[in-house]
C-alpha positions as CSV (number, residue, x, y, z in Angstrom):
1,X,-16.9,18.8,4.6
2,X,-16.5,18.6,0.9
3,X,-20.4,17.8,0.5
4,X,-21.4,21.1,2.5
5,X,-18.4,23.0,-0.5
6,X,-20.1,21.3,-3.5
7,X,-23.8,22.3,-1.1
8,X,-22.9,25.7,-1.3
9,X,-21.6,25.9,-4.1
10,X,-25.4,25.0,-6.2
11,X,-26.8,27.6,-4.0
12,X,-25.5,30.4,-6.7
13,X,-27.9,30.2,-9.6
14,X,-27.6,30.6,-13.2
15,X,-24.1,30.1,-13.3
16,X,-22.7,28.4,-17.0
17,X,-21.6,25.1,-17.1
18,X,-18.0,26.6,-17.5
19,X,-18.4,28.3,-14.3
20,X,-19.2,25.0,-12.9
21,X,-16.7,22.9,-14.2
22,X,-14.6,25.7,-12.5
23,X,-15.8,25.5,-9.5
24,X,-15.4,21.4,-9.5
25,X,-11.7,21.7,-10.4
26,X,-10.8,24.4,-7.7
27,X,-12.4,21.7,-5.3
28,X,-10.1,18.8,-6.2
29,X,-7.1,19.9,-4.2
30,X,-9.4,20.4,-0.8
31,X,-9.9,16.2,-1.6
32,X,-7.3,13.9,-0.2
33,X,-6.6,10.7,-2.0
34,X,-7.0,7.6,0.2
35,X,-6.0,4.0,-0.7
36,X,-6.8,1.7,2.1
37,X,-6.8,-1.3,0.3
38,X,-3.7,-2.5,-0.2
39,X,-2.4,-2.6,-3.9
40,X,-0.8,-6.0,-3.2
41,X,-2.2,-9.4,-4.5
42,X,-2.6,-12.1,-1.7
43,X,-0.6,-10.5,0.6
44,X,-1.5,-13.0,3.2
45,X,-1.1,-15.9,1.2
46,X,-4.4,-16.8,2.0
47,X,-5.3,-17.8,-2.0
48,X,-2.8,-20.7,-1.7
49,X,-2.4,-24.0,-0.5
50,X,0.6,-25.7,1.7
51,X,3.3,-26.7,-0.6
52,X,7.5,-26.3,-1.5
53,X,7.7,-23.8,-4.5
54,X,11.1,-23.6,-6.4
55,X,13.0,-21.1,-8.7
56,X,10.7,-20.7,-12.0
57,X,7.8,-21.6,-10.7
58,X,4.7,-20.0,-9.4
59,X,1.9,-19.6,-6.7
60,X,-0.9,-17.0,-7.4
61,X,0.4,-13.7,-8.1
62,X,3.5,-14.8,-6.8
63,X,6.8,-15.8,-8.7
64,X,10.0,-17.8,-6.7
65,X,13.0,-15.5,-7.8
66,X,15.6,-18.4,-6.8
67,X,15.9,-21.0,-4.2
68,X,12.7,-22.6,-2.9
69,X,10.1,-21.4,-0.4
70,X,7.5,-23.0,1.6
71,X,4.0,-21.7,1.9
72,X,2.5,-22.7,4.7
73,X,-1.4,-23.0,6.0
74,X,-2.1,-23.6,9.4
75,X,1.3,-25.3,10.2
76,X,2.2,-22.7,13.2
77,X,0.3,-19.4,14.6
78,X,-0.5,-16.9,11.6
79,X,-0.1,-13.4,11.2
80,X,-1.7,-10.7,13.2
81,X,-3.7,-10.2,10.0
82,X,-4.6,-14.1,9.5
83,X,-4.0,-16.0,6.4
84,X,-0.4,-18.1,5.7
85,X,2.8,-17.3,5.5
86,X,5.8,-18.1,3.4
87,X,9.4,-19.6,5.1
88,X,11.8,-18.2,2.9
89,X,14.0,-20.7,3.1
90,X,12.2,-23.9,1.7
91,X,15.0,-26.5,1.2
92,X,17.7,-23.8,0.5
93,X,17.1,-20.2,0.8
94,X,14.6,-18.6,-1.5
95,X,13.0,-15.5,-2.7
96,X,9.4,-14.2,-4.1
97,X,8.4,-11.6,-6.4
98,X,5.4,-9.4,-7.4
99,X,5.0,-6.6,-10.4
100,X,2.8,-4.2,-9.9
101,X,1.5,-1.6,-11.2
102,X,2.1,2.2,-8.8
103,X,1.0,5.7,-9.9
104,X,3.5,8.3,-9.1
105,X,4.0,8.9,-5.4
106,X,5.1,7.7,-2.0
107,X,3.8,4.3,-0.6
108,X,4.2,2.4,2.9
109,X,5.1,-0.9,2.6
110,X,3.6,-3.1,5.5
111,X,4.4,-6.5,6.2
112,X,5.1,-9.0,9.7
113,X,8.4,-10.6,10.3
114,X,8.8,-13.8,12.0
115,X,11.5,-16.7,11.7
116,X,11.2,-20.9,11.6
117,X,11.0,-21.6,14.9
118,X,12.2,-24.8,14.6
119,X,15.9,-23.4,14.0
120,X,16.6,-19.7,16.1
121,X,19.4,-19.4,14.3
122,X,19.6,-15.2,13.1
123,X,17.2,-15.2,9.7
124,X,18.2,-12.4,7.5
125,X,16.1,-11.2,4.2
126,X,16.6,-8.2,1.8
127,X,13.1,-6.3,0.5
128,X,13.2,-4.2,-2.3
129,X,10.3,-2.1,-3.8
130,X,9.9,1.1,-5.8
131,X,13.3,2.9,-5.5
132,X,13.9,1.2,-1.9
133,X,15.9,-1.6,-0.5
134,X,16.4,-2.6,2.9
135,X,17.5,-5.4,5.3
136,X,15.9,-7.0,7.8
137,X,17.2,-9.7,10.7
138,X,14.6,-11.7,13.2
139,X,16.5,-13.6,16.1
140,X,14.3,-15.0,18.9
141,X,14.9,-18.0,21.3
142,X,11.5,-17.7,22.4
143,X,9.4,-18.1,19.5
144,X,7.1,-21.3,18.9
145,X,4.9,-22.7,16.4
146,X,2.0,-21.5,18.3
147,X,3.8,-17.9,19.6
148,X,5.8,-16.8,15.9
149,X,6.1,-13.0,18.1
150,X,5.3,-11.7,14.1
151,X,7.0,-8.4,14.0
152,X,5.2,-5.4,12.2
153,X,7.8,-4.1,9.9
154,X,7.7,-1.1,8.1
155,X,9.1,1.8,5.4
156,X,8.3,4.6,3.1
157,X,9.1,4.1,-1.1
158,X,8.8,6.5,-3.7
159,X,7.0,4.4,-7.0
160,X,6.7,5.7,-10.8
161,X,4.6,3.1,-12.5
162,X,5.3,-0.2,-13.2
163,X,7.7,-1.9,-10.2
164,X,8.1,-5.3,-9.0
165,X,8.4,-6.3,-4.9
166,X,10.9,-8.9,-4.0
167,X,11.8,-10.3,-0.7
168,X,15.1,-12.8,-0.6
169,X,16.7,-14.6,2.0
170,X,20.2,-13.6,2.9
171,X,21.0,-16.8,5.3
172,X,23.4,-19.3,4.5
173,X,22.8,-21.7,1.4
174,X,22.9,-24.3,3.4
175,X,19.5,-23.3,5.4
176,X,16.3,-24.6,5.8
177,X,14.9,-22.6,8.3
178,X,14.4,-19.2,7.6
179,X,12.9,-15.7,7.9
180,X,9.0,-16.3,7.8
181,X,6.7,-13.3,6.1
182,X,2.9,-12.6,5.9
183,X,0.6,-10.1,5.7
184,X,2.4,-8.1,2.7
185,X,0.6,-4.8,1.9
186,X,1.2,-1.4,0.4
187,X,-0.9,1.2,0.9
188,X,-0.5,5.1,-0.4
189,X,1.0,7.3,1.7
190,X,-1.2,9.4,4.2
191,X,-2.0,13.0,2.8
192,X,-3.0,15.7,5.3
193,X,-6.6,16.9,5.0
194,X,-7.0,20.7,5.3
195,X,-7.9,22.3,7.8
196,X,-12.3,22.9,7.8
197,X,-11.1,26.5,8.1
198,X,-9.1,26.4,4.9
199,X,-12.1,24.2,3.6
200,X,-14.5,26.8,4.7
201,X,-12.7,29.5,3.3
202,X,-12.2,28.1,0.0
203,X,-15.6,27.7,-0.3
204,X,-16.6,31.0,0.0
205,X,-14.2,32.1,-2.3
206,X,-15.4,29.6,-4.8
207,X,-18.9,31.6,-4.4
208,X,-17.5,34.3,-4.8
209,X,-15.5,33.8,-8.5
210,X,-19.3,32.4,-8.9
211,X,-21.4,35.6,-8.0
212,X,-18.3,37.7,-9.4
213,X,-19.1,35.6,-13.3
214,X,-22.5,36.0,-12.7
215,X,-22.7,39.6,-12.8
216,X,-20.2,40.3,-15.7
217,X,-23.3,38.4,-17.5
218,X,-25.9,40.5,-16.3
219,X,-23.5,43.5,-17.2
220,X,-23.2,41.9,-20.5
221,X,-26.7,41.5,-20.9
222,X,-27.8,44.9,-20.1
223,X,-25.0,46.2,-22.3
224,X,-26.6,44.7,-25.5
């Protein structure tokens, strides 16, 4: 749709490069920004190898915030999305952090919930990004290393630049079997397209402010 505006648009000849430049602006707001790559860095732990990370230390983009964790490859079923996963409880419970780096706006956090299954004990973890923090709990008797029953987990947050995404365990200290997380993304929030009617119309009345600046010239010309 935008390609048939910008089309009809060069149809109008002899118009200034002002008048164009116009035209190009009054057509940004008909374009919808899309992101559907997610602004988070090996979200799927994918980039890592199986190992026990503790407080201080590192793994990719990844920092351990307290605690240890255990990133895991191929040890039970991954993700929908593929890729590891991190037990947020490695020897005692743990966290993970990520800055990033969030023009203004809304975001949807994205990410699958399972717990040890080795332990189905109630896992509990807090997530906190952009100007939101929530809690989350995954209790299943039924889960195995070949059936985690990942649970799509989702929420809306409002970022303004630089921000930092941290998940924590909330179980016991003593714990060593905890909530299990992969497939971390963030994506910009959907924007509705307009209508091809509104598109349509704004189009002609771009051609119109066109035609309308072309003939003040030829006015202008005749008038010398």
């Amino acid at each position: 749709m935008i390609f048939l505006l910008i089309k009809m648009v060069t149809k109008v000849n002899n118009f200034s490069k002002g008048a164009w430049f116009i035209s190009i602006i009054m057509l940004l707001p008909l374009i919808s920004f899309r992101a559907n790559a997610s602004l988070v860095k090996d979200g799927d732990f994918s980039g890592q190898g199986q190992a026990t990370f503790y407080s201080g230390s590192s793994f990719g983009p990844w920092s351990v915030t307290k605690g240890s964790v255990d990133v895991l490859q191929n040890y039970w079923q991954a993700p929908p999305v593929g890729g590891g996963s991190v037990d947020l409880d490695g020897w005692v419970p743990g966290g993970i952090a990520q800055n990033l780096i969030l023009p203004v706006g809304e975001y949807t956090l994205s990410f699958f919930l399972s717990g040890n299954p080795y332990n189905h004990s109630e896992k509990h973890l807090k997530v906190s990004v952009g100007n939101a923090v929530q809690e989350f709990s995954f209790k299943s008797a039924n889960n195995t290393p070949s059936s985690m029953q990942f649970a799509l987990q989702q929420f809306r947050f409002w970022a303004n630049g630089s921000t930092v995404l941290n998940f924590e365990s909330l179980d016991p200290s003593s714990s060593s079997w905890g909530p299990v997380v992969g497939g971390i993304s963030i994506s910009r929030a959907a924007v509705p397209e307009p209508s091809a009617g509104v598109m349509l119309g704004s189009g002609f009345l771009i051609l119109g402010f066109l035609n309308l600046i072309r003939r003040i010239k030829r006015l202008k010309i005749k008038a010398v």
